[in-house]
Each structure stands twice: as C-alpha cells, then as structure tokens.
C-alpha positions in Angstrom: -23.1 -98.7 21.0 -21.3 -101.2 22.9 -22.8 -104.0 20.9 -21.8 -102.5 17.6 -18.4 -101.7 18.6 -18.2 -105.3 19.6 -19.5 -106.4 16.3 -17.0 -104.4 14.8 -13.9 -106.4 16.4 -14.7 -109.2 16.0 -15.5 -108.6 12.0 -12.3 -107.1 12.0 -10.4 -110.3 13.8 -11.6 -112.6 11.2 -11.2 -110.1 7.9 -7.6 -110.6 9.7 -7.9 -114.0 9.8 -8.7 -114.3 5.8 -6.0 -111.6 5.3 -3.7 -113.3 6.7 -4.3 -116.3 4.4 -4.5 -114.7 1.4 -1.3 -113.4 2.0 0.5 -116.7 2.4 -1.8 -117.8 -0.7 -0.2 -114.7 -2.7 3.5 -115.1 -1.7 2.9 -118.9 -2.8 1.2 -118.3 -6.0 4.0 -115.7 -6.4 6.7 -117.7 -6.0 5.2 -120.9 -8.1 4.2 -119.3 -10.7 6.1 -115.9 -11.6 9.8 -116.6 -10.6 11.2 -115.3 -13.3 15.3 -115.9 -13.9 15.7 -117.4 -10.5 17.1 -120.7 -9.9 15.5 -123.4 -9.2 16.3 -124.2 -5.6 15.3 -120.6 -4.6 11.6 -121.0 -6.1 11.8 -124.2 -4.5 13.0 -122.5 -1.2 10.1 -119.9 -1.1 7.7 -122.4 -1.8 8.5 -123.9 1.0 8.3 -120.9 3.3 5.1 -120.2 1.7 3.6 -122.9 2.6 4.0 -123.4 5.9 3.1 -120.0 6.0 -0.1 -121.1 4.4 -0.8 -124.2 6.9 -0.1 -121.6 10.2 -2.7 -119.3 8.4 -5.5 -121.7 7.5 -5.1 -123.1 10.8 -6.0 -119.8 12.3 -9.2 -119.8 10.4 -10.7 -122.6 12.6 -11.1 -119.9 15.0 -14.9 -120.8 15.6 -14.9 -124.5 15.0 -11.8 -125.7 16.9 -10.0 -122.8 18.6 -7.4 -125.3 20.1 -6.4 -125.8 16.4 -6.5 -121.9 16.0 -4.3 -121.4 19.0 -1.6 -124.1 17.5 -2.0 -121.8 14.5 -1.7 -118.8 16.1 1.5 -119.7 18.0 3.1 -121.1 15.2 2.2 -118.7 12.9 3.8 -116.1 15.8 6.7 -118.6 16.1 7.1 -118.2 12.1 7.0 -114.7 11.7 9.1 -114.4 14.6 12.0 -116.2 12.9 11.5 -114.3 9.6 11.8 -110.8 11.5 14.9 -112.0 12.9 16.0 -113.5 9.0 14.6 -109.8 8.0 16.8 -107.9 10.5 19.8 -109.7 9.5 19.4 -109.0 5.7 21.0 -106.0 4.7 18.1 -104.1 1.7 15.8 -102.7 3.5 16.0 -104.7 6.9 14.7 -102.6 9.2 11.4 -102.5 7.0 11.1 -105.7 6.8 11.7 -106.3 9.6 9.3 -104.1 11.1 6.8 -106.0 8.8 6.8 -109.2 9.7 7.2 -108.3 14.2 3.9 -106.7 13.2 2.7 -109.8 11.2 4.0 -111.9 14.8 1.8 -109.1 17.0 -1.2 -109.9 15.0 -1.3 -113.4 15.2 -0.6 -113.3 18.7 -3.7 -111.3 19.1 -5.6 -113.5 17.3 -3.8 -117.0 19.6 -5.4 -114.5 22.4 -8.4 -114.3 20.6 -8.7 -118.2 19.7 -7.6 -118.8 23.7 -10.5 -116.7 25.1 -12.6 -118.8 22.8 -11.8 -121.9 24.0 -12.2 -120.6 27.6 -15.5 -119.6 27.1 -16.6 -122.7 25.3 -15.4 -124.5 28.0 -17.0 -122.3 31.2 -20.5 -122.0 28.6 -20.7 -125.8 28.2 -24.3 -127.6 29.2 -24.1 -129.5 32.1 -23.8 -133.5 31.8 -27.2 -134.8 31.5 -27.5 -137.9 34.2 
C-alpha cells in the first residue's frame, strides 16, 4: 500500500515536472505565433518572459540525472514566478486571480527544488565507497 502510494508521488512530481514545461512551451508558442494586433515590442516582450520561463522549467526536468541542475531550476523557476505574482498583484484585471495563480505556480516548484534537494542528498549518502 505504502509502495503504491509512493509510486504514485513520485509519478505525480514528474507529470508536474513536464506540465510545467509545456506550459512555458504553450505561453511561448502563444506569444510567437498568435499575437494578433499587438505591437511588436510586446510579442517581443512575452517572448522573452516565455522563455526564461522555458529554461527554469526544462531545467527542472533533470530531476534524475543532475538534481543540482534541478534545484538551480527549481529556485529560479520559484524566484520567477515569485516576481510575476507580485507583477500579477499589481495589475489591476483580475489581479488577485492571477495572482493567486502564479504563488501557486512558486509553491510547486518549490516542492519540486525540495524534491530535487532530497535527491541529491540521497545520491550523495547512497554513493559506493572509493575502491582503494
């Protein structure tokens, strides 16, 4: 039961992961491809945010592989969405939403730093002893 509910988390931490991803990959796409009427600088602006959005995010998926990259990834990503909840607050449509929305984004990818951190830890204590 235990073991399942463990499988579980941990399937759920890295649909996160990919989530989180192919939401920066959306807003970018988004913003490229269908801006409409708006000016230039503003598509060039959201770009911009979208991508380094997108680098925080795929840096989070070397959760397995290199969790110290994952934990830079993790706390800039929470550094990110930090900043944007506070942008989101200020703006007046809808800012308490959005706002809302993106300290939620910042809680999950400091889970997932947590996460990366624990890793890293375990790697480190479950390491083979130096052969002599």
């Amino acid at each position: 039961m235990i073991d399942t509910l463990l499988k579980i988390e941990k399937s759920a931490k890295m649909a996160l992961r990919y989530l989180i991803v192919l939401f920066w990959a959306v807003i970018l796409i988004k913003s490229l491809f269908f801006a409409g009427t708006a000016q230039e600088h503003f598509v060039m602006e959201n770009a911009l945010w979208s991508i380094a959005g997108l680098i925080t995010g795929i840096l989070l998926l070397f959760h397995l592989s290199q969790p110290r990259l994952a934990i830079i990834g993790g706390v800039a990503s929470a550094l990110y969405t930090f900043i944007l909840s506070i942008i989101a607050f200020l703006s007046p449509p809808m800012a308490l939403l959005n706002g809302l929305f993106w300290l939620i984004f910042c809680t999950s990818s400091i889970i997932l730093t947590g996460e990366s951190l624990k890793e890293m830890i375990k790697k480190r204590i479950t390491k083979p002893f130096p052969k002599r």
